[in-house]
C-alpha positions as CSV (number, residue, x, y, z in Angstrom):
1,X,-31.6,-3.5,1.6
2,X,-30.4,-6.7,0.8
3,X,-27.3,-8.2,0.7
4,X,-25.0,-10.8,-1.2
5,X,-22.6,-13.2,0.5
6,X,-19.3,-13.3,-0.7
7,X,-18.4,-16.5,0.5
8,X,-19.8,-19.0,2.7
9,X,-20.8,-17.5,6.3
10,X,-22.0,-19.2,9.0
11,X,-23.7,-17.1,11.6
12,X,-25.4,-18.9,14.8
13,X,-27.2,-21.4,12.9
14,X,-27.8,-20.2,9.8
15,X,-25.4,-21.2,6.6
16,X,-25.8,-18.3,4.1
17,X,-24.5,-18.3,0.9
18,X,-23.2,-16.7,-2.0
19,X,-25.0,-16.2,-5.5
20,X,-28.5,-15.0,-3.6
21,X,-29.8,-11.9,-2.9
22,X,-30.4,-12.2,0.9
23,X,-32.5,-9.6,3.9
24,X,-32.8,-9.4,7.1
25,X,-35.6,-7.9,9.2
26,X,-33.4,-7.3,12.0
27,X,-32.2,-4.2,12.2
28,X,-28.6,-3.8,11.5
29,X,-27.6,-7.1,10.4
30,X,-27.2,-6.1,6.6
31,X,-24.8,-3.4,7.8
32,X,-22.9,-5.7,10.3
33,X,-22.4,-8.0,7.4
34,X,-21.2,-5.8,4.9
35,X,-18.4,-3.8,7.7
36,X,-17.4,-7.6,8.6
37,X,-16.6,-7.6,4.8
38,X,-18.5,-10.4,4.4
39,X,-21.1,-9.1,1.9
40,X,-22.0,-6.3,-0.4
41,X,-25.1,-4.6,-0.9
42,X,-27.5,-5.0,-3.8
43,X,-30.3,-3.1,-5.4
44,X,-31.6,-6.6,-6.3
45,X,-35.1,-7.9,-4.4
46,X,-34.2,-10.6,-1.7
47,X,-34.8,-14.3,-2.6
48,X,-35.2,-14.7,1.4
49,X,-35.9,-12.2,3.9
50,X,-35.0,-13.7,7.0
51,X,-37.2,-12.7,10.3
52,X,-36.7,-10.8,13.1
53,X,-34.3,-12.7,15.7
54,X,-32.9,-15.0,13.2
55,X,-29.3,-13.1,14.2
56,X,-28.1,-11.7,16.8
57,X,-25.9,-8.7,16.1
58,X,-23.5,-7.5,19.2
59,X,-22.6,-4.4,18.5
60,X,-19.6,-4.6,21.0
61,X,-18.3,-7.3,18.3
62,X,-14.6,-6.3,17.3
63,X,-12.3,-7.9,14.5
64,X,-10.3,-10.6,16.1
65,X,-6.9,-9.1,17.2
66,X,-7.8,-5.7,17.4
67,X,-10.6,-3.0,19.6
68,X,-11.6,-2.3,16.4
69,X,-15.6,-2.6,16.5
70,X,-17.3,-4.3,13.1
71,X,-19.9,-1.7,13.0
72,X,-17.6,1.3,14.4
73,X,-20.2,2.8,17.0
């Protein structure tokens, strides 16, 4: 799956942004960024495919102000 950015995200050190078709090989990180709301999927091929441990997805991460976890496990 890939994903694009809706806006400008910055995530650890990586600056991803919109109008590209972007993948990740870790696992879960397209999901974590679409449930932030920070991207949509896309049936288009990835531009960039990032590797494995270029993020670092908690999954205890909640929305800020709530127990709500992003990716609702």
């Amino acid at each position: 799956m890939a994903v694009y950015f809706k806006h400008r995200f910055k995530h650890g050190s990586l600056d991803l942004l919109p109008g590209l078709p972007l993948a990740f090989e870790d696992d879960r990180a397209e999901e974590y960024f679409i449930c932030a709301g920070a991207a949509d999927a896309t049936a288009d091929a990835p531009v960039v495919t990032y590797p494995a441990g270029s993020v670092e997805i908690d999954t205890e991460t909640v929305f800020a102000g709530t127990e709500t976890r992003v990716l609702g496990d």
